[in-house]
C-alpha positions in Angstrom: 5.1 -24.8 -8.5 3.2 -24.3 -5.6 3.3 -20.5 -5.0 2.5 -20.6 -8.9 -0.7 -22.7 -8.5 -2.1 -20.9 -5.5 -1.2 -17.1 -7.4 -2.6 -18.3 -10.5 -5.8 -19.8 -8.4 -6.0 -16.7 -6.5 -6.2 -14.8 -9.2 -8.6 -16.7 -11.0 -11.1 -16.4 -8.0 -10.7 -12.1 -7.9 -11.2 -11.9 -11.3 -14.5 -13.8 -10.9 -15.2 -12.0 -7.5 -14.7 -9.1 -9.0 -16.9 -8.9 -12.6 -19.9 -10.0 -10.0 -19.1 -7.6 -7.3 -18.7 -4.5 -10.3 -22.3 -6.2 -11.8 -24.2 -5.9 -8.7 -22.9 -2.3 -7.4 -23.9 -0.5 -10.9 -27.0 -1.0 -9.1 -26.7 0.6 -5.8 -28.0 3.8 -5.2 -25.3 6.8 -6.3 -25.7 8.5 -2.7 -23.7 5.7 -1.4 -20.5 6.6 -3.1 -17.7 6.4 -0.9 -20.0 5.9 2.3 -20.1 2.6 4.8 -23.7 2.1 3.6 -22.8 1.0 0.4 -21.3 -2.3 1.7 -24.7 -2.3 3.7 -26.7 -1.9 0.3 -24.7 -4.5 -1.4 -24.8 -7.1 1.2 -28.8 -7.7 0.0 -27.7 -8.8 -3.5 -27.6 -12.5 -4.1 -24.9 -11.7 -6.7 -22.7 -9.5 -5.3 -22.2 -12.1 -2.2 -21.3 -14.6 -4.2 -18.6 -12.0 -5.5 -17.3 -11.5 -2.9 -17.1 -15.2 -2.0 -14.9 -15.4 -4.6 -12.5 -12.1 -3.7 -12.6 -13.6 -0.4 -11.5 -16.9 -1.6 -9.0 -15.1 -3.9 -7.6 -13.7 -0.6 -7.3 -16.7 1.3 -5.3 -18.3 -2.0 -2.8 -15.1 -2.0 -2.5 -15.7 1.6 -0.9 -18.7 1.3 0.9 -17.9 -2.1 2.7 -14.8 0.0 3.4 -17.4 2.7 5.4 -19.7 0.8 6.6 -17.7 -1.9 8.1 -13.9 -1.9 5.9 -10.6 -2.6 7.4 -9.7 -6.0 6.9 -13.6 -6.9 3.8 -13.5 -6.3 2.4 -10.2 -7.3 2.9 -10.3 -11.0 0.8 -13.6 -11.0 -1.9 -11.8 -9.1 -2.2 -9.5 -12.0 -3.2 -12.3 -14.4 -6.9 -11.7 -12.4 -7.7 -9.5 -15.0 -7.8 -11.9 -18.0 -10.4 -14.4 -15.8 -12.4 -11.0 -15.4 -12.3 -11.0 -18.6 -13.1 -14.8 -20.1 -16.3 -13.6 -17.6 -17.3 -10.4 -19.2 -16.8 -12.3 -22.8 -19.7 -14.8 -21.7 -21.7 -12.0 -19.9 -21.3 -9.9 -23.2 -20.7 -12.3 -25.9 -18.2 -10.5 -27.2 -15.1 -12.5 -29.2 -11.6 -10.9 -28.1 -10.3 -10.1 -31.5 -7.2 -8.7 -31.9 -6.6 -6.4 -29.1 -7.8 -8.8 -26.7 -5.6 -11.4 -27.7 -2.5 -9.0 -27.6 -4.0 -7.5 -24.3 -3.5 -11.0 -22.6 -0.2 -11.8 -24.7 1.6 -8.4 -23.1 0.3 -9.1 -19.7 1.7 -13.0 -20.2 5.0 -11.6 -21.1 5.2 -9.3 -18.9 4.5 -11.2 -16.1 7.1 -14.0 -17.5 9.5 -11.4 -18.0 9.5 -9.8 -14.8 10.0 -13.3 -13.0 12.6 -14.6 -15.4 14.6 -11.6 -15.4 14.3 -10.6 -11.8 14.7 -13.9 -10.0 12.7 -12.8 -6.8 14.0 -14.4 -4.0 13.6 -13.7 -0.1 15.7 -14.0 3.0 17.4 -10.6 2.9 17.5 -8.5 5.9 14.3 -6.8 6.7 14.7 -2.9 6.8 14.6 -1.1 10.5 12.0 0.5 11.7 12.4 3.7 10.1 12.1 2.6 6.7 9.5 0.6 7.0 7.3 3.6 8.3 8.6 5.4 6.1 7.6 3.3 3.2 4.0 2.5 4.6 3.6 6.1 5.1 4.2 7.2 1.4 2.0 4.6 0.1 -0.8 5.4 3.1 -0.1 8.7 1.5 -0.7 8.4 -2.0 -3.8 6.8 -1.1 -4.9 9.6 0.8 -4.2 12.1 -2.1 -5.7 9.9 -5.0 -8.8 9.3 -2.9 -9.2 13.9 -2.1 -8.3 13.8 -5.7 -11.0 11.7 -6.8 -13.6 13.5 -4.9 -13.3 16.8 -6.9 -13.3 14.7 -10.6 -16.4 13.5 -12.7 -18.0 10.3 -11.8 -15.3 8.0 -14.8 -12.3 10.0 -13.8 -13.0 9.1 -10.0 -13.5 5.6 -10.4 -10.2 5.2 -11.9 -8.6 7.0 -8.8 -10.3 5.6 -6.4 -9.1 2.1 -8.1 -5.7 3.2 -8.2 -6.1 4.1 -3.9 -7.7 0.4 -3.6 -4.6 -0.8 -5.8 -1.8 0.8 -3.4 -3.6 -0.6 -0.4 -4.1 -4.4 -1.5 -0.2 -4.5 -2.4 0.4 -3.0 0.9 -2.0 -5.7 2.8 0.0 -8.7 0.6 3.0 -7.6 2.0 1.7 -6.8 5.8 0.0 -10.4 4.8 3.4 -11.8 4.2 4.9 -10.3 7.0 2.4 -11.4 10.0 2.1 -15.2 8.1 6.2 -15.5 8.8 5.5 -14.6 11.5 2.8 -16.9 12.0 5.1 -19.4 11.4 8.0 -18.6 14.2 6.2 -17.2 17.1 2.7 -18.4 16.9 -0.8 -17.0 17.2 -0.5 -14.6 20.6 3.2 -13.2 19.6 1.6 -12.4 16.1 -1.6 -10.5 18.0 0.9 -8.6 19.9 2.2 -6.4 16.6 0.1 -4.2 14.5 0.7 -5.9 10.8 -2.2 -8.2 11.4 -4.6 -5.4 12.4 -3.0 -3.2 9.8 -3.9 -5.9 7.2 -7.9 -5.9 8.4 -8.0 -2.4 8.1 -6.5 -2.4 4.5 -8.6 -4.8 3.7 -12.1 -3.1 4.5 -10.9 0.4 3.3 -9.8 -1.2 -0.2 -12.9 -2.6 -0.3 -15.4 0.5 0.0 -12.9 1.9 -2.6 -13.4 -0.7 -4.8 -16.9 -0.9 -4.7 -17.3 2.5 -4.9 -15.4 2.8 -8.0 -17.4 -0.3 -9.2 -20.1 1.4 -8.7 -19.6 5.3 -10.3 -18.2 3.7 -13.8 -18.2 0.8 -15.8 -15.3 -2.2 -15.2 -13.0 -0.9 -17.9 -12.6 2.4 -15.6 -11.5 0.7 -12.8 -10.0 -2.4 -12.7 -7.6 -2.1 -14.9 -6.1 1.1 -13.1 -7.0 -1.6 -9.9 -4.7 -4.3 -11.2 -1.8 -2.4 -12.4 -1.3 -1.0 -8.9 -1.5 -3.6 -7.0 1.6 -5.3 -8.3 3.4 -2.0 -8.2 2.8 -1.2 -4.9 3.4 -5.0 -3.5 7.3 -5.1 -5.1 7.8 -1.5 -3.7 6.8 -2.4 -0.1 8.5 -6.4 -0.3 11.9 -4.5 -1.9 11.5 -1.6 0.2 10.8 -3.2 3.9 10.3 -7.1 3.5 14.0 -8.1 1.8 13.1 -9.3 -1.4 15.8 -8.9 -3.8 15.8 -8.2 -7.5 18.8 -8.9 -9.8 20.3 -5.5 -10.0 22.7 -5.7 -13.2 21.8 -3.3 -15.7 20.4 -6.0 -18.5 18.4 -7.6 -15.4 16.9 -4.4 -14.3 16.0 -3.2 -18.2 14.3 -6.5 -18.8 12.4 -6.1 -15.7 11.2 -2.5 -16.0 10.2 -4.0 -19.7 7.9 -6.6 -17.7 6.5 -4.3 -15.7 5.6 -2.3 -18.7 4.4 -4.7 -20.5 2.3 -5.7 -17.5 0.3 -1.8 -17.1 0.2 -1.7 -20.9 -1.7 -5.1 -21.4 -3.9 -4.8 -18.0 -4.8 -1.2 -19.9 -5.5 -3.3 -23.5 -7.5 -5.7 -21.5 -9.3 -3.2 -19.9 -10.5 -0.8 -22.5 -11.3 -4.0 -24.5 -15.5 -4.2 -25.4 -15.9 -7.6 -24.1 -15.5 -5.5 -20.3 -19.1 -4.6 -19.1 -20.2 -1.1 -20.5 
């Protein structure tokens, strides 16, 4: 219940953080697309501080989710952000959710539900060897590297959603790095935990995802970009916590059906939620 509270809480706060941050980057000059200035520019809006007082509050809330609680629990509850993005946008637009909002949030419930019933994420497995866990950093550091090239060669809505889906990879990559320097936190302290490169790896993540963010925030509307931003997240957390953390799934074949369902139903209603008119235009 406690991992549940602090996901859901989490998630609540980067929805938030994220509607003001996208609300106050619309507004920064387009010449700061992709460049360290942008954060500059954005740092002189009231709003988008407060923003990011949220996503940083979001943070600190997943932080300790991940450290009680396994990656692949907590990751589908992260990406239930999306429908406190969008109670925001319904106020800021006055917009009622009809129809496809309402079955927007009902897939992404399910989904979520579905995943965690189904799958039974639980930790304590052996954590892969080195190898493999480069190996598995390195295909996702990739696949950032490629979307972002991509995106710089696409029209302005196009790039937004790739750079999103580059912010996405990384931010489920920091939440298990984040997992992995917290237990370690926990048995070797402070200077042991300074000694490795997760925690340094997580900081670095963490700025890069955000200059993607915001600059997809700022090249496209919200519906371009966070939903792509929230389906990848989750994807790319489970991957890395299955791949190097030891988290284990239940692998029989109705288990792993149901579960592929979930996640389905998860990028389907982030999508629905995303495209829906109550998200700013």
């Amino acid at each position: 219940m406690a991992v549940f509270l602090l996901a859901v809480g989490a998630a609540c706060c980067l929805g938030l953080g994220f509607v003001l941050q996208q609300h106050a980057a619309q507004r920064a000059p387009r010449s700061d697309l992709l460049h360290w200035r942008l954060l500059l520019d954005l740092m002189r809006m009231p709003e988008w501080l407060l923003g990011t007082t949220f996503m940083v509050s979001g943070l600190a809330l997943s932080a300790l989710a991940l450290d009680k609680g396994e990656v692949s629990l907590v990751e589908p509850l992260l990406a239930t952000n999306l429908i406190f993005a969008m109670a925001l946008s319904r106020i800021l637009t006055r917009q009622s959710l009809g129809r496809s909002g309402w079955a927007g949030v009902a897939l992404l419930a399910a989904g979520v539900t579905m995943f965690i019933v189904a799958g039974r994420p639980t930790g304590g497995g052996a954590e892969a060897g080195a190898l493999r866990h480069w190996l598995v950093v390195g295909v996702v550091v990739a696949l950032t590297l490629l979307l972002v090239s991509t995106a710089r060669r696409m029209p302005l809505f196009e790039e937004a959603t790739l750079l999103a889906l580059a912010a996405g990879l990384l931010y489920g990559l920091q939440d298990a790095l984040t997992r992995t320097t917290a237990q370690r936190l926990d048995i070797a302290g402070v200077g042991e935990v300074l000694r490795t490169w997760e925690p340094y790896a997580v900081v670095a993540s963490g700025i890069v995802g955000l200059l993607l963010v915001q600059s997809a925030f700022e090249a496209a509307p919200l519906r371009m970009s966070l939903p792509a931003l929230t389906a990848a997240q989750p994807l790319a957390g489970i991957a890395c916590a299955v791949g190097f953390l030891g988290d284990q799934l239940r692998v029989t074949p109705a288990a792993l059906a149901w579960q592929a369902t979930g996640l389905v139903c998860i990028v389907v209603g982030v999508i629905v939620i995303g495209r829906h008119p109550a998200m700013p235009t």
